[in-house]
N, C-alpha and C positions, 0 to 999 in steps of 0.2 A: 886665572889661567885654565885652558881645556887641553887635554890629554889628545892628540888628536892627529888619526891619520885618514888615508886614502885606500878604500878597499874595495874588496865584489864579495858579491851576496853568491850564497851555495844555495840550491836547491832543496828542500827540505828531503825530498825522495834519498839524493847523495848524503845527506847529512846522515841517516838511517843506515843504508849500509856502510858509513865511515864506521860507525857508531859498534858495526856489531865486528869489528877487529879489535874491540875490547878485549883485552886478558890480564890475569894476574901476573905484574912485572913489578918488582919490586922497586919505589922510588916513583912511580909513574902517577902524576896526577893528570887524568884525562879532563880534555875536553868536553863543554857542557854543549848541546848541540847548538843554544843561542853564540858561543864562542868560536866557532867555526867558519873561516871565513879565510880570502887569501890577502893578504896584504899589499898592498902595491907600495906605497909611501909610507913610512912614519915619519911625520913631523914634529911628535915630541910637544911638553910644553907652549900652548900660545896663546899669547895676549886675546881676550875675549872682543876686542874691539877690531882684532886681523881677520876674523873668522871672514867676514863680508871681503874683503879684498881676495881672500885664498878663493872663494868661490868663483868671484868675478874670474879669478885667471883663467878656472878651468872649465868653466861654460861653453866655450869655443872647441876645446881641447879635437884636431882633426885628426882623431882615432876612429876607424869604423869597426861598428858591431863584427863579433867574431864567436864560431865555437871554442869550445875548449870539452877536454875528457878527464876526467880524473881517474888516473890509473897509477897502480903499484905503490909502495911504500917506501920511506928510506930516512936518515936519520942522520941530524948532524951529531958531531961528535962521532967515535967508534961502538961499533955497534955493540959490542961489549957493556959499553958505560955510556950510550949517551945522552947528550944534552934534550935531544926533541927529535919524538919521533913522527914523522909528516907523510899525507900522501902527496904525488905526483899531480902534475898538469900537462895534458900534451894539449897542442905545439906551446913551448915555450915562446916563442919569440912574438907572438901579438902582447903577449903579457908582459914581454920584458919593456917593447917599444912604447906603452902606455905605462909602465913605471918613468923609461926616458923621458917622456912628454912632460908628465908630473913634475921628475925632476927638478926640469927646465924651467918648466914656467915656476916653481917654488924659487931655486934660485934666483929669478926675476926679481924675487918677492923678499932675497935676501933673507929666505929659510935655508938653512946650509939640511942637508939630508944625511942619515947616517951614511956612513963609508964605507960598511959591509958591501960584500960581492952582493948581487939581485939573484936571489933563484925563487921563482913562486914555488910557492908551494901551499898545504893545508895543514897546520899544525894539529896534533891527535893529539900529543900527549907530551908535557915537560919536566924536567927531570932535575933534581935538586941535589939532593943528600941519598947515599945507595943507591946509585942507579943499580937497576939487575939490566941482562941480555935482551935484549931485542933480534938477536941474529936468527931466532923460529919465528916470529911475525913476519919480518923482510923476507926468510925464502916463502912462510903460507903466501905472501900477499904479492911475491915479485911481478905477477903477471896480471895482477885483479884489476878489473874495469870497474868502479865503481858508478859509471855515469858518465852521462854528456850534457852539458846545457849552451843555451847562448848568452851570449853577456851582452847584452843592449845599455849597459850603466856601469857608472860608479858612482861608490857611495862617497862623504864624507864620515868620518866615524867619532865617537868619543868617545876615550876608555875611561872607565872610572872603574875604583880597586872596590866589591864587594864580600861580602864575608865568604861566597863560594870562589874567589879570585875575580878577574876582570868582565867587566859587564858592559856592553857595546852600545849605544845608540845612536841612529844614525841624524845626521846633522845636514847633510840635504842630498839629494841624489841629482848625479848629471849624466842625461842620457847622451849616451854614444852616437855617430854618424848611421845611420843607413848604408848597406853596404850598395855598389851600382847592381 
């Protein structure tokens, strides 16, 4: 079995400045910068002999290349206590319709996806046992731009659990449409 979702690669320049919204929060284990990345799909658990079928669906996938900006910060859970603190992605909606795509063609595939609502985003940092406040990062960072890049791909990913937490590699990359 491989651990294994559907992602996009951050730019290493963004990775650097995500990096330096580092602070002493109680409860927070940051992000390593090879761990930073947005998530489109998790598939969870899968049979090592599906991996070739998942690929094949999404080779086609008619998503065209698009920007994206990474900007501001926010935090599921209360900002009090929360669960994971993440940056932002503007515009949402190319990222959300290439989760949809994903989806779709997974479900084809009779991978059922998790149920959670979809919001991209870029996890920084997660949060276990004592969370402390995060409500002084979210106002320092409500307005920060950290970058822009384009997304001409996605990856396939595989998580495997290392002694510094989860450690990524990727498992094939499918480039995206050409925009006209």
């Amino acid at each position: 079995m491989s651990r294994l979702f559907f992602g996009l690669e951050i730019p290493t320049g963004i990775k650097q400045r995500l990096l330096g919204v580092i602070a002493p929060v109680s409860g927070a284990k940051w992000q390593s910068p090879e761990q930073l990345h947005i998530t489109l799909l998790f598939l969870g658990d899968v049979e090592q002999g599906r991996t070739a079928s998942l690929c094949d669906a999404v080779r086609d996938i008619p998503v065209e290349a698009f920007e994206l900006e990474v900007t501001g910060l926010g935090c599921f859970g209360q900002p009090r206590s929360p669960r994971n603190l993440w940056a932002g992605v503007q515009p949402p909606e190319p990222v959300a319709a290439l989760h949809g795509a994903l989806k779709t063609r997974m479900a084809g595939l009779g991978i059922a996806p998790e149920s959670r609502p979809f919001r991209p985003h870029i996890t920084l940092a997660r949060f276990k046992k004592q969370r402390g406040s995060v409500e002084a990062l979210l106002e320092d960072h409500r307005d920060s731009v950290f970058g822009q890049f384009a997304v001409s791909e996605i990856l396939l990913l595989e998580s495997n659990q290392g002694p510094s937490g989860s450690v990524y590699s990727v498992v094939e990359r499918f480039p995206l449409a050409d925009p006209p």
